[in-house]
Structure formats: C-alpha cells, structure tokens
ChimeraX commands (.cxc) that place a marker at each C-alpha (Angstrom):
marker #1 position 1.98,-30.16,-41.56 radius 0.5
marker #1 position -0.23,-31.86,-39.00 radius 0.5
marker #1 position 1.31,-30.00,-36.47 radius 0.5
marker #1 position 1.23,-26.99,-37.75 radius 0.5
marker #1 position -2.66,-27.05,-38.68 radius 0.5
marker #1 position -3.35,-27.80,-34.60 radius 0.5
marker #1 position -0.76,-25.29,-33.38 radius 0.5
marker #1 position -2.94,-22.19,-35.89 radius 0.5
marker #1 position -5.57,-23.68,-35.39 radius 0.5
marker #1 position -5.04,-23.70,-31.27 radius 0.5
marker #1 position -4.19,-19.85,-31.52 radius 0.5
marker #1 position -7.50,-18.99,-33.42 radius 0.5
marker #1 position -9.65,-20.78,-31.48 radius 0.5
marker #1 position -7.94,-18.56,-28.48 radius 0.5
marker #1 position -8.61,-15.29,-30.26 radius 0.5
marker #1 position -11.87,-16.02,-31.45 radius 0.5
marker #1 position -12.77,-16.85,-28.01 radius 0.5
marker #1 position -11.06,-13.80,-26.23 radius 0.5
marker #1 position -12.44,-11.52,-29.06 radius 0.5
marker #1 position -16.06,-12.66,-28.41 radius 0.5
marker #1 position -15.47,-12.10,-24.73 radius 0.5
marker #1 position -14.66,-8.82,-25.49 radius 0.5
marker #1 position -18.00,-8.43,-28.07 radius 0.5
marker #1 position -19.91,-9.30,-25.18 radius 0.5
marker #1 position -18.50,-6.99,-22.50 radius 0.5
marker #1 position -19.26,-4.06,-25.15 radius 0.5
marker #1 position -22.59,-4.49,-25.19 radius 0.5
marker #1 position -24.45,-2.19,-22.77 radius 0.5
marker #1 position -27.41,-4.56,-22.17 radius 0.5
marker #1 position -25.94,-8.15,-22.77 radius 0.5
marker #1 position -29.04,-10.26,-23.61 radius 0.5
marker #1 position -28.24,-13.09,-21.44 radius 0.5
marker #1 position -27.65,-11.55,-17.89 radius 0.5
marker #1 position -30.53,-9.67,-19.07 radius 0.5
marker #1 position -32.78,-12.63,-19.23 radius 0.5
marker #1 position -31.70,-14.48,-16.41 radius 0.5
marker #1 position -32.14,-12.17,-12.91 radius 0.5
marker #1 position -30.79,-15.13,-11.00 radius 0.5
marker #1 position -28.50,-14.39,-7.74 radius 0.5
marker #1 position -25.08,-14.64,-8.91 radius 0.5
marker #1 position -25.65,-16.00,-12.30 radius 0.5
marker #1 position -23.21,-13.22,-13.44 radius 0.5
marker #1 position -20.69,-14.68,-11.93 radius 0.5
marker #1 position -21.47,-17.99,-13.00 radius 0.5
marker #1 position -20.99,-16.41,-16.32 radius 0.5
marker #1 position -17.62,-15.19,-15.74 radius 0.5
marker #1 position -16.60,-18.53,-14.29 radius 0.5
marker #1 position -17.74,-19.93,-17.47 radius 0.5
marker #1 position -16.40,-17.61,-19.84 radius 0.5
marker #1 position -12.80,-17.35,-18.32 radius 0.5
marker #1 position -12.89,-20.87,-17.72 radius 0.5
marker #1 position -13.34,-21.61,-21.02 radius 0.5
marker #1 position -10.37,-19.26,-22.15 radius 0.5
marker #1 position -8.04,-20.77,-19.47 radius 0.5
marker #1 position -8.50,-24.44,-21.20 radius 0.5
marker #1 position -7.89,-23.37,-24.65 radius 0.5
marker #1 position -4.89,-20.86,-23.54 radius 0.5
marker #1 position -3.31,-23.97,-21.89 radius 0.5
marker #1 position -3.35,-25.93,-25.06 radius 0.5
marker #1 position -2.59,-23.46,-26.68 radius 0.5
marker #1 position -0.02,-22.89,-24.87 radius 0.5
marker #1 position 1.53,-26.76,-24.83 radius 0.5
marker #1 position 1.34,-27.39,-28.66 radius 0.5
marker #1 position 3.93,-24.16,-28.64 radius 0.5
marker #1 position 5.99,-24.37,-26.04 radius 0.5
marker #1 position 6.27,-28.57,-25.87 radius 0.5
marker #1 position 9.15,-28.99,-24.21 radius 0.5
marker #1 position 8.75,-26.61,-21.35 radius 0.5
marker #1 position 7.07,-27.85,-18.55 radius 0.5
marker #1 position 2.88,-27.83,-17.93 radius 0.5
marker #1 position 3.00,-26.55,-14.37 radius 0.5
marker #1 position 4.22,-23.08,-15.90 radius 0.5
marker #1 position 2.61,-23.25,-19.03 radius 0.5
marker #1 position -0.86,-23.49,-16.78 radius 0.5
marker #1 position 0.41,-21.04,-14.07 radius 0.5
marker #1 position 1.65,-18.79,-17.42 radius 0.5
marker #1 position -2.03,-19.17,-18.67 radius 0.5
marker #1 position -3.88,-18.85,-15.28 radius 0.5
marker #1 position -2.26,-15.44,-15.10 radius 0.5
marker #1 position -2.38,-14.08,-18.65 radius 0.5
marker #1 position -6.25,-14.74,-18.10 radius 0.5
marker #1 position -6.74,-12.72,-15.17 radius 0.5
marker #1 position -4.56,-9.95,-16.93 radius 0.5
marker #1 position -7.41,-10.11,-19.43 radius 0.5
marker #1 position -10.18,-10.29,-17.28 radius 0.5
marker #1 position -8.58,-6.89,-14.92 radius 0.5
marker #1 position -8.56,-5.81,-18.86 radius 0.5
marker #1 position -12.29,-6.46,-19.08 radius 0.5
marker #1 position -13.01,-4.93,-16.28 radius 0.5
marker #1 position -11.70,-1.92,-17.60 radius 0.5
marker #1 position -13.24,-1.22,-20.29 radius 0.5
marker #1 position -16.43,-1.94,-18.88 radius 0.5
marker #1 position -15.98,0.85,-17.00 radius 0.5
marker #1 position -15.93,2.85,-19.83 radius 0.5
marker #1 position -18.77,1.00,-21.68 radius 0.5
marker #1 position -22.30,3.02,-21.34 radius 0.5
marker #1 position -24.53,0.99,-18.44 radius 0.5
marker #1 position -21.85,-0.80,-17.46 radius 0.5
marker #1 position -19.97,-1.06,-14.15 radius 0.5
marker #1 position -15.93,-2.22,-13.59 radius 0.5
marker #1 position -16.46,-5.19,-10.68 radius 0.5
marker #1 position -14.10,-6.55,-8.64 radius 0.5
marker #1 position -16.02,-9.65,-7.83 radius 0.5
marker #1 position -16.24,-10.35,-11.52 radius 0.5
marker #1 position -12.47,-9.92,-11.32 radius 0.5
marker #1 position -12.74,-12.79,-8.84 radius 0.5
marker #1 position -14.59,-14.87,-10.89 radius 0.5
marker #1 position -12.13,-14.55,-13.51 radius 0.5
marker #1 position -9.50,-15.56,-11.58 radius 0.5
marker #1 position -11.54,-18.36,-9.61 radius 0.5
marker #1 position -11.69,-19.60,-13.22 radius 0.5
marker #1 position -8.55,-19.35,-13.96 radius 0.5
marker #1 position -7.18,-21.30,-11.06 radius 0.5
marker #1 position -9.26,-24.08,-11.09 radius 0.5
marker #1 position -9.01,-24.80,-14.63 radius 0.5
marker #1 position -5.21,-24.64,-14.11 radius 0.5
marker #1 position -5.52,-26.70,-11.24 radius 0.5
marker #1 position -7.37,-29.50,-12.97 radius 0.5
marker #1 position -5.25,-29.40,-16.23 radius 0.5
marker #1 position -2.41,-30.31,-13.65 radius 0.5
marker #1 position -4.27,-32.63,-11.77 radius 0.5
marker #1 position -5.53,-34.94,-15.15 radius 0.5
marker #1 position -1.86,-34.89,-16.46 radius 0.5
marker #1 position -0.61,-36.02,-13.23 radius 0.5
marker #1 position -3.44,-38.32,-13.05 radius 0.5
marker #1 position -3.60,-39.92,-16.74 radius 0.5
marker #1 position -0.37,-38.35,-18.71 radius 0.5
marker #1 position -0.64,-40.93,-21.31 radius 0.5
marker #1 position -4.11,-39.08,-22.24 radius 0.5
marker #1 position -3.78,-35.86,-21.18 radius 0.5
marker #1 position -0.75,-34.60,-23.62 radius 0.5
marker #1 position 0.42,-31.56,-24.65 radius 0.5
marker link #1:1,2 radius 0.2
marker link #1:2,3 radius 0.2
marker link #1:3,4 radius 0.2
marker link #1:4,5 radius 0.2
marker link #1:5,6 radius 0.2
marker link #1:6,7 radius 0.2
marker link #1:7,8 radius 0.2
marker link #1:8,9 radius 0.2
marker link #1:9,10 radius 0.2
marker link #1:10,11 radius 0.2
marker link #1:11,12 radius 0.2
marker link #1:12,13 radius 0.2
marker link #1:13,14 radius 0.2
marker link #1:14,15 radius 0.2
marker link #1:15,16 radius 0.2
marker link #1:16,17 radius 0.2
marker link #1:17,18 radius 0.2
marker link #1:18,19 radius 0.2
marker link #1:19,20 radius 0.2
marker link #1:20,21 radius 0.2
marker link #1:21,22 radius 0.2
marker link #1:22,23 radius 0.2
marker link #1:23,24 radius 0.2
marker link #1:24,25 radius 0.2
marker link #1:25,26 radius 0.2
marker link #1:26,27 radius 0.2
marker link #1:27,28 radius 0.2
marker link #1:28,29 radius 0.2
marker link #1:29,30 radius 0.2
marker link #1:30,31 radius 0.2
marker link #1:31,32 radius 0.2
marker link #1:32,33 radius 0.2
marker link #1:33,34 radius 0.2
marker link #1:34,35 radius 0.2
marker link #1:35,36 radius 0.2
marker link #1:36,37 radius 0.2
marker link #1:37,38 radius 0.2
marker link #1:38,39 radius 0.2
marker link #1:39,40 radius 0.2
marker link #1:40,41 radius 0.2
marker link #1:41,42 radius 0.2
marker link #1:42,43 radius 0.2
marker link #1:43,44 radius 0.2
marker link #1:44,45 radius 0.2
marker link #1:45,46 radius 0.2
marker link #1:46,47 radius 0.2
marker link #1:47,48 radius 0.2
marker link #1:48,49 radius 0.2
marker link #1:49,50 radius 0.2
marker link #1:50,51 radius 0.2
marker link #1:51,52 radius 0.2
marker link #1:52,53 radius 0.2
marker link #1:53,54 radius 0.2
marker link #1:54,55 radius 0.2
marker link #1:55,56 radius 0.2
marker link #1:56,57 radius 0.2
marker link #1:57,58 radius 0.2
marker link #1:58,59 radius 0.2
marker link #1:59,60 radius 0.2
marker link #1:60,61 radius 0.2
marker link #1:61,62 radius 0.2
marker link #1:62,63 radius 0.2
marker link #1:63,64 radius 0.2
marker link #1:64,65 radius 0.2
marker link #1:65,66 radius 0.2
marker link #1:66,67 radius 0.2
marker link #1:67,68 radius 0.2
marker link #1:68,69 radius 0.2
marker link #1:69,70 radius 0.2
marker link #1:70,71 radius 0.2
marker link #1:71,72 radius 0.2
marker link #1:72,73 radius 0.2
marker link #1:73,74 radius 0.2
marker link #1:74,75 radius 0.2
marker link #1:75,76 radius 0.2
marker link #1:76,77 radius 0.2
marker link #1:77,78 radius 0.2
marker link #1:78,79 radius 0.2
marker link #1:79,80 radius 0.2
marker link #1:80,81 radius 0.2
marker link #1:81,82 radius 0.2
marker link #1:82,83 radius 0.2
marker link #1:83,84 radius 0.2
marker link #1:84,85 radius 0.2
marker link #1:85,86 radius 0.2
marker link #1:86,87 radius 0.2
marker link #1:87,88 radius 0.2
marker link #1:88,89 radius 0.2
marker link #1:89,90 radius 0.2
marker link #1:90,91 radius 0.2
marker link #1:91,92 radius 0.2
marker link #1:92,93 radius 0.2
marker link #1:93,94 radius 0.2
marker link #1:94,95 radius 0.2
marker link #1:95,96 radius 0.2
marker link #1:96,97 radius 0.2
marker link #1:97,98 radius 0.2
marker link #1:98,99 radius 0.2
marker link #1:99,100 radius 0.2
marker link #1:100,101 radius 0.2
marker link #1:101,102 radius 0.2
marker link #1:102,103 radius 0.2
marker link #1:103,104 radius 0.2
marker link #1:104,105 radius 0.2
marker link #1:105,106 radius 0.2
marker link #1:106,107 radius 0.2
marker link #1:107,108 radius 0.2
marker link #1:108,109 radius 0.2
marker link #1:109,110 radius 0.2
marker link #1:110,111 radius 0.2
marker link #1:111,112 radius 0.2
marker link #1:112,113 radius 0.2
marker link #1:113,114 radius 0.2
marker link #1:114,115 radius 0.2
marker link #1:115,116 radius 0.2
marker link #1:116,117 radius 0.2
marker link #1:117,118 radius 0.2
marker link #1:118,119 radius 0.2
marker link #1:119,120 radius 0.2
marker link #1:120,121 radius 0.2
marker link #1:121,122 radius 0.2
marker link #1:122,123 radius 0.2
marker link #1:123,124 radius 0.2
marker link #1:124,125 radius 0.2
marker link #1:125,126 radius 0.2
marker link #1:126,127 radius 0.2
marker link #1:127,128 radius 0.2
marker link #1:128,129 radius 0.2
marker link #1:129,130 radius 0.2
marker link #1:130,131 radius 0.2
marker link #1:131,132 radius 0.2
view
C-alpha cells in the first residue's frame, strides 16, 4: 500500500507541476518576469522551472519502471521534458503578448540535461542513498 501511495503520489506531484508550468506560460504578463528586468533572469526561470520537472519526472519515473535501468529512465525523462518545453513554446506563440523562443527552448533543455546528468552522477556516486 506504501508503494502504491508514493508511486500516485509521484505522478501528481508531476502533473501538478507540469500543469502550473503551463498556468504560467498562459498568462500574457507573468508577474514575476514582470518584476524582475534582470538580464537573463528569464532564462534562469526556465532553468528552474524545467529543472524542477526533470527531478520529479525521474522519480517518477523509477518508482514505475524499477527494474529498468536509471540511465534511460533519466535520458527517457531528459527528453520527454524538452518535448514539453518545444510544447510550451508553442503555445506561447499563440498566447496574446507572448513570443515562441528558442533560447527558452535551450534553457529547457540545459535543464533537462543537467538534472539528468546529476541524478546519474549521485546514484553512481552514493547508490545506497540515491534509490529508485
């Protein structure tokens, strides 16, 4: 039962994450990138954001598919990300005020592969703590 709270639980934490991404890249002013007219603190945003959804995806990912191994359950994450970030992208293009970027893109994806990149690197590094 244990289990099977952390797996649900896992996947809802991943869609309430990726839905409030989405929220946000409706709005035609976002409040935050608003405030904050800092060089490149957009993409530091993105980094964040997509970061963020690459961790949990990754779990989320490992408490399902267990037995398969983490280097393509992170690779398998790194790239469903992007997918939804080139899937941000384009609806921003449709959202009033704002634009469809491929740097954001970038930043997405910069995201992705680093966060991939670590998760691999701590399970190599401690696998006794990092588990799936």
């Amino acid at each position: 039962m244990q289990s099977l709270l952390r797996f649900t639980g896992a996947w809802v934490l991943v869609a309430f994450y990726a839905g409030g991404i989405s929220i946000g890249s409706s709005l035609s002013h976002p409040p935050l990138v608003s405030t904050f007219d800092l060089l490149y603190f957009d993409k530091l945003c993105h980094f964040t954001e997509y970061g963020g959804l690459t961790f949990l995806l990754i779990r989320a990912l490992s408490l399902t598919y267990a037995t398969r191994a983490s280097t393509s359950l992170a690779v398998w994450a790194a790239i469903l990300v992007v997918l939804y970030g080139a899937s941000d992208e384009l609806h921003q293009a449709f959202t009033p005020n704002r634009v469809m970027s491929g740097y954001d893109l970038l930043a997405d994806a910069a995201a992705a592969g680093v966060v991939a990149g670590v998760w691999l690197w701590a399970r190599h590094r401690w696998p006794t703590v990092v588990k799936s």
